[in-house]
N, CA, C and O atoms as a GROMACS GRO file, in nm:
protein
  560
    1UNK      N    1   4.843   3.462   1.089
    1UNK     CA    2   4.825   3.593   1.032
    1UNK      C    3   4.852   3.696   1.141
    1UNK      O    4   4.777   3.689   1.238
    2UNK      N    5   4.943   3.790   1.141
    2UNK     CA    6   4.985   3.863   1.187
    2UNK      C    7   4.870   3.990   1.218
    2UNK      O    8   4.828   4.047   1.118
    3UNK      N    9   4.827   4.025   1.325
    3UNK     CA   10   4.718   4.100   1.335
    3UNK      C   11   4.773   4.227   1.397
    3UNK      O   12   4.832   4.238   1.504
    4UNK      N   13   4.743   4.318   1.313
    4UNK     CA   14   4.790   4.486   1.361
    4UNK      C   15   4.664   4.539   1.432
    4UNK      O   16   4.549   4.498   1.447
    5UNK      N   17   4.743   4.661   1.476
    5UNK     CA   18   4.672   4.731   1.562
    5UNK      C   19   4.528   4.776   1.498
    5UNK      O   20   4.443   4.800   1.584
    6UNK      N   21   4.481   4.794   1.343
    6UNK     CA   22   4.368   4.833   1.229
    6UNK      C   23   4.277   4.714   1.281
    6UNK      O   24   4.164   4.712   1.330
    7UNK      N   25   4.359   4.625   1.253
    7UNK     CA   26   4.283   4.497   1.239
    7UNK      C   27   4.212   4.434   1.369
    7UNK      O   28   4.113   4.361   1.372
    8UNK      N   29   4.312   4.497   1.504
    8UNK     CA   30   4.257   4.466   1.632
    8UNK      C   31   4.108   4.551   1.636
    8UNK      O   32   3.999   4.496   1.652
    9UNK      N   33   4.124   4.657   1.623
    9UNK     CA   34   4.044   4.748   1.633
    9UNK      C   35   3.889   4.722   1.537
    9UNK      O   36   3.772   4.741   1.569
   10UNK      N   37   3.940   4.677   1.430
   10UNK     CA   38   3.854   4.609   1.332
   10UNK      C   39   3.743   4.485   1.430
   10UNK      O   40   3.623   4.476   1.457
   11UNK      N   41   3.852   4.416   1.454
   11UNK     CA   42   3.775   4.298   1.487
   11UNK      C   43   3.669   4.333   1.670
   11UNK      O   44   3.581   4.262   1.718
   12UNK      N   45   3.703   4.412   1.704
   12UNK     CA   46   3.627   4.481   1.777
   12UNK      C   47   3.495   4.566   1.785
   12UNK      O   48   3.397   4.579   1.858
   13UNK      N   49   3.553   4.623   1.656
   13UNK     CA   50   3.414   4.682   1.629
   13UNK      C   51   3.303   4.559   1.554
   13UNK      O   52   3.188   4.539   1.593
   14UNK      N   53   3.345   4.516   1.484
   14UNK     CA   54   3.265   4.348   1.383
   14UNK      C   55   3.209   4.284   1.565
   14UNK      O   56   3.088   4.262   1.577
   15UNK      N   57   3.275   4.265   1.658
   15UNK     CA   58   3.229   4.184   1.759
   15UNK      C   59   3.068   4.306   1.831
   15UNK      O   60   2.953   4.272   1.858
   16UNK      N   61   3.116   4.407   1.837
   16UNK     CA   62   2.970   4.483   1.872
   16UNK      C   63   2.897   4.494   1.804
   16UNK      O   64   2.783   4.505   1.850
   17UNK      N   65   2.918   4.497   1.628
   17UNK     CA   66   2.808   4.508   1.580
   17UNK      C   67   2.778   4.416   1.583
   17UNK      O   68   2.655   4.420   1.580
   18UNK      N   69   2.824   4.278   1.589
   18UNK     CA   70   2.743   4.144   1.622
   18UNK      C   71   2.662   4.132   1.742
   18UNK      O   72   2.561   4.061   1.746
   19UNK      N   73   2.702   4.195   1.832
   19UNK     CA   74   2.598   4.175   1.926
   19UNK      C   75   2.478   4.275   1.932
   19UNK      O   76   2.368   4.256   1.983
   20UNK      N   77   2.529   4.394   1.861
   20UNK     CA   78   2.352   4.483   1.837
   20UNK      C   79   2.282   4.413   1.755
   20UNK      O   80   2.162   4.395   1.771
   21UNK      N   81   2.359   4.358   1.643
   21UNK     CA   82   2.241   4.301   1.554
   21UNK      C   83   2.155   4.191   1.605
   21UNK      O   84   2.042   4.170   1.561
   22UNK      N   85   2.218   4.116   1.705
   22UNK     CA   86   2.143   4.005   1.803
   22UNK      C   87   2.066   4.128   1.957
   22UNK      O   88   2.065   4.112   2.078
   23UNK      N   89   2.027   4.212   1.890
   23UNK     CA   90   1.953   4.301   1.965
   23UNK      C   91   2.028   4.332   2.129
   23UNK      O   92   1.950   4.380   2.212
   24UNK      N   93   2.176   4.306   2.177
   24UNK     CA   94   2.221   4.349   2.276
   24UNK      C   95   2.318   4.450   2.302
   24UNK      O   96   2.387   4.486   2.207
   25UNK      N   97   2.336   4.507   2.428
   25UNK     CA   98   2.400   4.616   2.424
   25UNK      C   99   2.559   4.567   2.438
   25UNK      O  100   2.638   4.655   2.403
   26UNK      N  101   2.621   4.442   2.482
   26UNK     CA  102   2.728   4.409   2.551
   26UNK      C  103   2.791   4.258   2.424
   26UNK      O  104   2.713   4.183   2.366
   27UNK      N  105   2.869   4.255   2.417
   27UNK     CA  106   2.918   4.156   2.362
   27UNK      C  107   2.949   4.050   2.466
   27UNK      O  108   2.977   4.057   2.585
   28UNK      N  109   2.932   3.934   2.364
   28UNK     CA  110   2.966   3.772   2.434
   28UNK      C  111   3.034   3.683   2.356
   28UNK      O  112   3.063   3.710   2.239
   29UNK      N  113   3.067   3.565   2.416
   29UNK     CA  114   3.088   3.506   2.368
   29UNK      C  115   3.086   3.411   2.208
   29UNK      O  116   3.162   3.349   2.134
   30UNK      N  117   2.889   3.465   2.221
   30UNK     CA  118   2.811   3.438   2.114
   30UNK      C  119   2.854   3.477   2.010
   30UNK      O  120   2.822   3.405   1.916
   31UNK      N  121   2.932   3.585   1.979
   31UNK     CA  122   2.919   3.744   1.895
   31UNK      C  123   3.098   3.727   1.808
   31UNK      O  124   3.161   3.805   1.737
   32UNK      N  125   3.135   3.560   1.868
   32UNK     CA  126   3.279   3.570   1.786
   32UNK      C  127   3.334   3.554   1.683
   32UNK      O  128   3.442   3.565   1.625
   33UNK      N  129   3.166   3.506   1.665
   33UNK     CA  130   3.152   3.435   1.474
   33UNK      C  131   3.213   3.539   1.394
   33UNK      O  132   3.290   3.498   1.307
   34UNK      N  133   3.193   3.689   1.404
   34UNK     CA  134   3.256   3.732   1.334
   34UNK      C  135   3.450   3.762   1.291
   34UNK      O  136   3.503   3.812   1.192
   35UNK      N  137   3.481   3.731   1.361
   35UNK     CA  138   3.619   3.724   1.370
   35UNK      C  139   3.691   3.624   1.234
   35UNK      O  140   3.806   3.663   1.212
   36UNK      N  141   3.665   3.552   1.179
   36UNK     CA  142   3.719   3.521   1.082
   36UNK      C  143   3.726   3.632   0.958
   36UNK      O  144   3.811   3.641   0.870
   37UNK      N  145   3.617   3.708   0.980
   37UNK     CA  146   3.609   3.842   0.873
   37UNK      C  147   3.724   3.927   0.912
   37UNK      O  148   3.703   4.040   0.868
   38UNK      N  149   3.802   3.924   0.954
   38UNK     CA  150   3.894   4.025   0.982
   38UNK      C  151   4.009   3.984   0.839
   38UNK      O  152   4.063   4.077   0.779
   39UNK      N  153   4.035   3.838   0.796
   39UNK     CA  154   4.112   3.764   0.734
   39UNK      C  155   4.119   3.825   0.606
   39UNK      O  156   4.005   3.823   0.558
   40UNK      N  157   4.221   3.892   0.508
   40UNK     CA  158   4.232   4.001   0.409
   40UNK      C  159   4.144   3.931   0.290
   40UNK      O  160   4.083   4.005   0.213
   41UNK      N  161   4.135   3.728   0.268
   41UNK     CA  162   4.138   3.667   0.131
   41UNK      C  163   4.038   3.553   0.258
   41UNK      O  164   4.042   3.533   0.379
   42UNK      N  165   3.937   3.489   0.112
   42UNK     CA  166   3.869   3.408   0.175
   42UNK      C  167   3.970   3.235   0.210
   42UNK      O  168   3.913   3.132   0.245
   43UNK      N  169   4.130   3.250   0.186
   43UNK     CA  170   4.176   3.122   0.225
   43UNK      C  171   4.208   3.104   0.354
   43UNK      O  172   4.199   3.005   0.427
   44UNK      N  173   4.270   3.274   0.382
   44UNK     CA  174   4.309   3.322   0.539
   44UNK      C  175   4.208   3.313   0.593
   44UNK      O  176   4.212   3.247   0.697
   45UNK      N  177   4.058   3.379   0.547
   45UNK     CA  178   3.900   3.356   0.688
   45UNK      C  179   3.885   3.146   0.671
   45UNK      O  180   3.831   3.081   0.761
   46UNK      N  181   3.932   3.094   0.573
   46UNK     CA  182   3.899   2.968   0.592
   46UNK      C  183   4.007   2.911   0.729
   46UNK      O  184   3.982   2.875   0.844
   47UNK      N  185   4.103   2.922   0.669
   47UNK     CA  186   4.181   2.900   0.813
   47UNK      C  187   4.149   2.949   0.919
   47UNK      O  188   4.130   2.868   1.010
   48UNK      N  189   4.129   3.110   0.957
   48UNK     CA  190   4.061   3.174   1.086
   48UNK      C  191   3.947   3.076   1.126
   48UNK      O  192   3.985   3.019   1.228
   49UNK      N  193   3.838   3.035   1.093
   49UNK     CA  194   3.778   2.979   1.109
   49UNK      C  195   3.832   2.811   1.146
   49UNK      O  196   3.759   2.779   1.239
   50UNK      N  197   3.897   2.730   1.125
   50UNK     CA  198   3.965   2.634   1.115
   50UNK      C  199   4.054   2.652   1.261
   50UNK      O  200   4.038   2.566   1.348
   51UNK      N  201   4.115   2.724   1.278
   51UNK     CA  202   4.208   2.769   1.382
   51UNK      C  203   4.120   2.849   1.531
   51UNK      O  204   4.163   2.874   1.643
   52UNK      N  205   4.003   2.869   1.478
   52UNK     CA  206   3.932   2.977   1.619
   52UNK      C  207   3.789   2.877   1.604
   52UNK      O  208   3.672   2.914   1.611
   53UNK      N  209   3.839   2.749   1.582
   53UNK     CA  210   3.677   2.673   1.592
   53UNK      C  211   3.643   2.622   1.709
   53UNK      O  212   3.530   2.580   1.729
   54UNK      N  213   3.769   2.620   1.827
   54UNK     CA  214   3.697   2.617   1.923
   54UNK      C  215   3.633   2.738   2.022
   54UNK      O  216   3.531   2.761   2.088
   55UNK      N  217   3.737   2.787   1.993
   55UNK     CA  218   3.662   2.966   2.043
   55UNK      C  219   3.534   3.034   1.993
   55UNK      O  220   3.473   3.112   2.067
   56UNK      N  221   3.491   3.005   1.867
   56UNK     CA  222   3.370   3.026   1.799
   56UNK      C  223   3.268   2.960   1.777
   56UNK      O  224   3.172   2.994   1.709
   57UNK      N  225   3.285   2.853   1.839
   57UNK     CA  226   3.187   2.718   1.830
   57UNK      C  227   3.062   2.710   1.867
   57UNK      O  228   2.972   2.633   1.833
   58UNK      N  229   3.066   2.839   1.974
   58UNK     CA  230   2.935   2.863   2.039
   58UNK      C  231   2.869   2.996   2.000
   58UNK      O  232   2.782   3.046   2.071
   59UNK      N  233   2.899   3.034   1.921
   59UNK     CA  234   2.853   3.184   1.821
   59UNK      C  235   2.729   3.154   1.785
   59UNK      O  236   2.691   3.039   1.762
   60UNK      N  237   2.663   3.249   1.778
   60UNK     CA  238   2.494   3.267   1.748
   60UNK      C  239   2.433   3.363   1.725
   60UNK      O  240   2.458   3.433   1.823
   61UNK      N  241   2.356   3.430   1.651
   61UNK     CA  242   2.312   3.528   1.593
   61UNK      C  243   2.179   3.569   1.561
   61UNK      O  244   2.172   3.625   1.452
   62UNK      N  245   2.028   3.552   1.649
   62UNK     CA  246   1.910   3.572   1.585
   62UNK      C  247   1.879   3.663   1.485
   62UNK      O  248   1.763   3.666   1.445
   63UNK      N  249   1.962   3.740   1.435
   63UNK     CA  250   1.918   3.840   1.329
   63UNK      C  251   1.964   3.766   1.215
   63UNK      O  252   1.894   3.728   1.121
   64UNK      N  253   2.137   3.741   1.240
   64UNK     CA  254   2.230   3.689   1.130
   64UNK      C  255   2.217   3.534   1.123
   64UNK      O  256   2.322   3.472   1.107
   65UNK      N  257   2.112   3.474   1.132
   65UNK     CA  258   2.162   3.316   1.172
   65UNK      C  259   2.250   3.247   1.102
   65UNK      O  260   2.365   3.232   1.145
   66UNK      N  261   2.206   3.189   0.975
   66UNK     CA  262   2.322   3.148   0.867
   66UNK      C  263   2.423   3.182   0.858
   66UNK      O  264   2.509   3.107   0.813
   67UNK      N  265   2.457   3.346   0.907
   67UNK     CA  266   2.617   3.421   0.860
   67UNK      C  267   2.666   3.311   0.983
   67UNK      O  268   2.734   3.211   0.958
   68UNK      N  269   2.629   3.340   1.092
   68UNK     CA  270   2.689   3.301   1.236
   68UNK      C  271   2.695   3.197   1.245
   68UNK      O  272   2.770   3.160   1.335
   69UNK      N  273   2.625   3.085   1.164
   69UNK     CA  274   2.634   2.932   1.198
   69UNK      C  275   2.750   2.929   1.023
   69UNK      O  276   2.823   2.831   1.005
   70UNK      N  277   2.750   2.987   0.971
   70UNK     CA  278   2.838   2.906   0.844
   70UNK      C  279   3.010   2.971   0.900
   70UNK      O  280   3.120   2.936   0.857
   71UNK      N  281   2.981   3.067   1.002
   71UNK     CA  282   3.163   3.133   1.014
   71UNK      C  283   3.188   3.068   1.157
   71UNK      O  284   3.299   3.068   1.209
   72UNK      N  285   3.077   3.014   1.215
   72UNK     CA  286   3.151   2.966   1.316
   72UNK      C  287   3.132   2.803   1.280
   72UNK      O  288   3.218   2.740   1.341
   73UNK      N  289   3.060   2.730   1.213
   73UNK     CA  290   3.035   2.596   1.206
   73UNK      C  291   2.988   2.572   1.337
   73UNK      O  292   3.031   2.465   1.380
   74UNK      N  293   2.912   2.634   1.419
   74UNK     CA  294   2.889   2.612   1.533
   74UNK      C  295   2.760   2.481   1.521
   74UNK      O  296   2.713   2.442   1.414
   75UNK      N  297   2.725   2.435   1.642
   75UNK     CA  298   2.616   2.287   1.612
   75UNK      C  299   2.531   2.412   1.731
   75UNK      O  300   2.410   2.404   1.709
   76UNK      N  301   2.548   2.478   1.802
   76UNK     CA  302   2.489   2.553   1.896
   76UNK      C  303   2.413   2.654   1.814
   76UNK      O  304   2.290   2.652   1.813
   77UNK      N  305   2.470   2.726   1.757
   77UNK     CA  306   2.354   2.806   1.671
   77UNK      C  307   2.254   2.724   1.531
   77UNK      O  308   2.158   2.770   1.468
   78UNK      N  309   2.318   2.597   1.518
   78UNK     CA  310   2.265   2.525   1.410
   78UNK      C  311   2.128   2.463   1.478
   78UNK      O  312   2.018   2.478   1.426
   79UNK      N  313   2.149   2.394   1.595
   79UNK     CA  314   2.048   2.392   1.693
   79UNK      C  315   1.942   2.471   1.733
   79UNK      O  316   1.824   2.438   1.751
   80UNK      N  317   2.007   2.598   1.747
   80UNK     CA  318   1.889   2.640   1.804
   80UNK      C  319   1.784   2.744   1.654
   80UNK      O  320   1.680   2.811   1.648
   81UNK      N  321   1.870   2.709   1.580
   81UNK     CA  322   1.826   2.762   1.409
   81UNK      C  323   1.650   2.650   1.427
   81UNK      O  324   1.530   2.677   1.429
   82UNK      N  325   1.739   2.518   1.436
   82UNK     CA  326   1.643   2.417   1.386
   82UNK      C  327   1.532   2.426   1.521
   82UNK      O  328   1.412   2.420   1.492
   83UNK      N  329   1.558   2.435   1.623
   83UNK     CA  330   1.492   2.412   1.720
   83UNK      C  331   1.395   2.546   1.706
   83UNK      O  332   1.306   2.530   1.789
   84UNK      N  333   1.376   2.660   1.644
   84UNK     CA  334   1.303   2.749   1.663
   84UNK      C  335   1.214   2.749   1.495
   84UNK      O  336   1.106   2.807   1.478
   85UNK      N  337   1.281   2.676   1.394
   85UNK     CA  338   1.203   2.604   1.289
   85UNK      C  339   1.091   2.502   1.316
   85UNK      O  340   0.980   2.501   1.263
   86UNK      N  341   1.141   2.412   1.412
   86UNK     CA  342   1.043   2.336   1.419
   86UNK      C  343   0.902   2.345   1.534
   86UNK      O  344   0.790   2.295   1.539
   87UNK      N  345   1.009   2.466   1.646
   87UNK     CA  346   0.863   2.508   1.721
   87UNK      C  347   0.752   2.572   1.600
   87UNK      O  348   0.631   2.554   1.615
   88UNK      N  349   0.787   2.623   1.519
   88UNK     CA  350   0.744   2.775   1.428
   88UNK      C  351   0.664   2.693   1.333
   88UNK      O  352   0.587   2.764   1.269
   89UNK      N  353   0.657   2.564   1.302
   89UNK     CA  354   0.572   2.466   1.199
   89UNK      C  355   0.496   2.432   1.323
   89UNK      O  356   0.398   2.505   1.337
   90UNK      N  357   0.512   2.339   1.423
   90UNK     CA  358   0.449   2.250   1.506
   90UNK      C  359   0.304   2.355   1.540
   90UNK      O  360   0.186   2.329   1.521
   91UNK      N  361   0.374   2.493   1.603
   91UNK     CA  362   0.269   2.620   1.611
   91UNK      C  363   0.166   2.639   1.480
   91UNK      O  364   0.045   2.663   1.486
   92UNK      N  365   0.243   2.622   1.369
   92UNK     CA  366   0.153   2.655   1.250
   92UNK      C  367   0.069   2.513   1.184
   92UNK      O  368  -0.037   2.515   1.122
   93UNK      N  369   0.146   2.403   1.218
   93UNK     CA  370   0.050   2.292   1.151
   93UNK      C  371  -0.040   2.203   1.228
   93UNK      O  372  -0.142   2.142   1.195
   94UNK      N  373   0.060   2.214   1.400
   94UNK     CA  374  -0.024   2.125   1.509
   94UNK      C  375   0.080   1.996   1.477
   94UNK      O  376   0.192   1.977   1.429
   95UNK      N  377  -0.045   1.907   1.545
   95UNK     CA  378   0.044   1.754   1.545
   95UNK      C  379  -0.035   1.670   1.480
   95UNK      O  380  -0.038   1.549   1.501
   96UNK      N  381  -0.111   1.737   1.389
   96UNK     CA  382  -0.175   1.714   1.270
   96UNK      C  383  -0.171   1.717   1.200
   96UNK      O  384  -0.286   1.732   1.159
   97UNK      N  385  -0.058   1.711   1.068
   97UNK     CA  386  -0.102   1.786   0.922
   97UNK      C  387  -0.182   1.716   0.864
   97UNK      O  388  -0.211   1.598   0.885
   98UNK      N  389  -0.240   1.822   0.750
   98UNK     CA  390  -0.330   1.743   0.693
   98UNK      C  391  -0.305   1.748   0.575
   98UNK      O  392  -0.319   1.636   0.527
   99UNK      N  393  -0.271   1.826   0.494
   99UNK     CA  394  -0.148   1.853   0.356
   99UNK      C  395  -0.057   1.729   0.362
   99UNK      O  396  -0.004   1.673   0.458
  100UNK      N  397  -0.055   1.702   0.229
  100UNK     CA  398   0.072   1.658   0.196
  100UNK      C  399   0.198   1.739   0.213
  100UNK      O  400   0.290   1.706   0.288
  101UNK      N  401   0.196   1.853   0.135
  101UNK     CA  402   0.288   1.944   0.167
  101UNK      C  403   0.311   1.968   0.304
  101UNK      O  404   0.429   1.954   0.334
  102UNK      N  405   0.258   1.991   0.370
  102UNK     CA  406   0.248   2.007   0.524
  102UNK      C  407   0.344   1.918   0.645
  102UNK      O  408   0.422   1.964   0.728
  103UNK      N  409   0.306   1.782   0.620
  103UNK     CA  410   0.381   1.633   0.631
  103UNK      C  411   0.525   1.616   0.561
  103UNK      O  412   0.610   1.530   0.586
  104UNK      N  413   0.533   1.766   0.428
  104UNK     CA  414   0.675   1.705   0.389
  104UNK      C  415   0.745   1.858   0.462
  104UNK      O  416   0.856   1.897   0.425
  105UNK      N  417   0.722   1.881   0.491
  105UNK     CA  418   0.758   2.020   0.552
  105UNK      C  419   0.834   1.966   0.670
  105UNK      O  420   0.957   1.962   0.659
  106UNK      N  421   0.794   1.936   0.750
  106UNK     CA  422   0.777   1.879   0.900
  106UNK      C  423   0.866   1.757   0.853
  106UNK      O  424   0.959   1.734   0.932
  107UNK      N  425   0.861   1.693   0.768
  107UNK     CA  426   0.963   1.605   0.754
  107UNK      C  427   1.092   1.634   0.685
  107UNK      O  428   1.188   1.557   0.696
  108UNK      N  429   1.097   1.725   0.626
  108UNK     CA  430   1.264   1.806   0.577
  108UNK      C  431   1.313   1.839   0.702
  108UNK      O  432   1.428   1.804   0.725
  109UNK      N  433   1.232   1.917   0.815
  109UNK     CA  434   1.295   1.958   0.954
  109UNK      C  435   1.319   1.821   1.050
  109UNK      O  436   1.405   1.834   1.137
  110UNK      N  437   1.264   1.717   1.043
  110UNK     CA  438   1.314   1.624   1.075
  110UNK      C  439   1.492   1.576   1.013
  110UNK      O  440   1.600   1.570   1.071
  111UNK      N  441   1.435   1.541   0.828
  111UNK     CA  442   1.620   1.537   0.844
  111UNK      C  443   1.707   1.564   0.837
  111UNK      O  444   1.811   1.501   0.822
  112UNK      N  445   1.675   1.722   0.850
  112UNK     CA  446   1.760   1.831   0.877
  112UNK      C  447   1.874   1.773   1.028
  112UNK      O  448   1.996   1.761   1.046
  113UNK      N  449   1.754   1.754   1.106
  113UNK     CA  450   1.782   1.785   1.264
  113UNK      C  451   1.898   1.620   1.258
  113UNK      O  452   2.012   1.615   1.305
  114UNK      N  453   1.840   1.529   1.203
  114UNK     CA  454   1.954   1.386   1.208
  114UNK      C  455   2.013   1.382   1.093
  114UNK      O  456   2.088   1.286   1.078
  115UNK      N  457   2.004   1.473   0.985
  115UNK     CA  458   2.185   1.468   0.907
  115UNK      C  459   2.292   1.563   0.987
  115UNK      O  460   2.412   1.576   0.966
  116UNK      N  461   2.218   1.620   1.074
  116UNK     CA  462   2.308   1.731   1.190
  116UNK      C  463   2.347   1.698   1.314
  116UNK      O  464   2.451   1.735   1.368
  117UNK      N  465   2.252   1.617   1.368
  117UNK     CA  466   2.334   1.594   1.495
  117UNK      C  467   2.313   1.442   1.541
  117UNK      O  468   2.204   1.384   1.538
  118UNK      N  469   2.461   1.372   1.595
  118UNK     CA  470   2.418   1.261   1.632
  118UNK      C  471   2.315   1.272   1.754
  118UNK      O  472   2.318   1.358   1.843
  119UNK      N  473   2.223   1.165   1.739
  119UNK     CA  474   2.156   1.113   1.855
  119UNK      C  475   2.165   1.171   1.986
  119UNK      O  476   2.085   1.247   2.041
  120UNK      N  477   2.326   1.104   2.048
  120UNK     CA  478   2.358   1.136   2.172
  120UNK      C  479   2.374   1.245   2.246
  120UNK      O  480   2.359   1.273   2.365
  121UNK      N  481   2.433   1.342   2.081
  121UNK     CA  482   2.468   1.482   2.118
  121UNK      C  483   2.398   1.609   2.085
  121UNK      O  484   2.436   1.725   2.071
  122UNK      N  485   2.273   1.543   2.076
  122UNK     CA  486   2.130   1.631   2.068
  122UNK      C  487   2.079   1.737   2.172
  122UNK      O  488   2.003   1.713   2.265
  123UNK      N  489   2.119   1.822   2.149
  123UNK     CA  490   2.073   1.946   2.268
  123UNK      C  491   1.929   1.952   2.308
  123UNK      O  492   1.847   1.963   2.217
  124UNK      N  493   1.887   1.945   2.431
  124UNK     CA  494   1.759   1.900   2.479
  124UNK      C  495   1.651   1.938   2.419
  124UNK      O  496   1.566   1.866   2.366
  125UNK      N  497   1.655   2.116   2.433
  125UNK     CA  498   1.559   2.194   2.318
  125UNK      C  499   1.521   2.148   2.192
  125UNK      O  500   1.408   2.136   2.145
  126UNK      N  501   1.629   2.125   2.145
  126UNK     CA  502   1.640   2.030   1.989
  126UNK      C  503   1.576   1.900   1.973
  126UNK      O  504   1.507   1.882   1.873
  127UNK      N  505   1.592   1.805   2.062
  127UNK     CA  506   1.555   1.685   2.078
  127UNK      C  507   1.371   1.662   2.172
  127UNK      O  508   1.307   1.557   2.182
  128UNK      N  509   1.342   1.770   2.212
  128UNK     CA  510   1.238   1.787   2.267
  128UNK      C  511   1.145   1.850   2.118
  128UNK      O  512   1.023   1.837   2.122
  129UNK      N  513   1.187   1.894   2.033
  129UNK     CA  514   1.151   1.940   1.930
  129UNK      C  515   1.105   1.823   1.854
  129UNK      O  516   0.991   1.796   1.818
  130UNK      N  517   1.241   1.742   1.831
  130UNK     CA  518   1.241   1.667   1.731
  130UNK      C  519   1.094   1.561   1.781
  130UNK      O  520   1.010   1.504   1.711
  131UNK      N  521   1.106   1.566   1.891
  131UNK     CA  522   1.044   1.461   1.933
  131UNK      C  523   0.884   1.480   1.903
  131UNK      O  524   0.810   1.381   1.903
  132UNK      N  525   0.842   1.593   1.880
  132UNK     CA  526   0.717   1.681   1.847
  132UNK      C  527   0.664   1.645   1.682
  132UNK      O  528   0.554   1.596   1.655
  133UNK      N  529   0.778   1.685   1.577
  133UNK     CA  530   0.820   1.643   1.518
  133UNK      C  531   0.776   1.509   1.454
  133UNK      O  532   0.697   1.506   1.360
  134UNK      N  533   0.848   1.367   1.526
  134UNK     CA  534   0.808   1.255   1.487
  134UNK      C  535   0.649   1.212   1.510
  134UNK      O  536   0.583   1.133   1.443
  135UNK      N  537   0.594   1.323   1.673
  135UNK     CA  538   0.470   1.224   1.684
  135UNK      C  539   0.411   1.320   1.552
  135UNK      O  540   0.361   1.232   1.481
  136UNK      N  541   0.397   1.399   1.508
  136UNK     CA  542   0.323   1.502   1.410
  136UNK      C  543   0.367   1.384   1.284
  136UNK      O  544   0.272   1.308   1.263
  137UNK      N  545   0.444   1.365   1.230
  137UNK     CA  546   0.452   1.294   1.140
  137UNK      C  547   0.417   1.120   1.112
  137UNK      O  548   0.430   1.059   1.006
  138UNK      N  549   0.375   1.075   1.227
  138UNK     CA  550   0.373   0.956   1.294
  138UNK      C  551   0.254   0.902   1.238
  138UNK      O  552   0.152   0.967   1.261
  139UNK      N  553   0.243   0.792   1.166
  139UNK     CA  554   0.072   0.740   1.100
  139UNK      C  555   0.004   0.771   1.238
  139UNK      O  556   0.060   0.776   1.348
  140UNK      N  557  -0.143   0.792   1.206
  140UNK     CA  558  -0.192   0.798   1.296
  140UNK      C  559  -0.289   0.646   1.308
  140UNK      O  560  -0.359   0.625   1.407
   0.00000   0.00000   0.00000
């Protein structure tokens, strides 16, 4: 896709407002998720995305999370999505539940975290989580 000078300019401004909305003054790397939005039809942002997946791979967004993890397919913002889910239960239920509901809660974020990432390629944060996680859910 042929990108004009509108569209440069476009995708420039989409990259700062991505990074105010992640509360910073400077753009990064993080902030590239938006760049498939520049694409006129959602077949062209499917390809943008397809074609800039390694450049966007590491995009992340605490305000926008979902926008930023579904345009970049990133496993880095999907990570740290899940990894700040499961601090945010462990804080609220302990390594105790005592609910049923509670136990299935804590266990959706479990197979969330292993229909998402293999084993090996478990980001520490994530896997230090998970690991919280299993003993909380773990017969006692």
């Amino acid at each position: 896709m042929p990108v004009s000078d509108r569209r440069a300019v476009r995708s420039q401004r989409l990259v700062a407002a991505a990074a105010v909305l992640d509360g910073r003054t400077a753009a990064s790397a993080r902030d590239l998720w938006v760049l498939p939005l520049i694409a006129p039809t959602a077949d062209t942002q499917a390809l943008a995305r397809d074609t800039l997946a390694d450049l966007v791979g590491k995009s992340a967004n605490t305000s926008l999370v979902h926008a930023a993890e579904e345009l970049s397919r990133g496993a880095q913002a999907r990570a740290e999505r899940l990894a700040r889910t499961a601090a945010a239960l462990l804080a609220e239920l302990g390594t105790t539940p005592g609910a049923r509901d509670d136990r299935l809660r804590l266990e959706a974020t479990l197979r969330e975290i292993d229909a998402g990432f293999d084993p090996a390629d478990l980001p520490a944060p994530l896997a230090a989580m998970r690991a919280g996680l299993v003993a909380a859910v773990r017969p006692a």
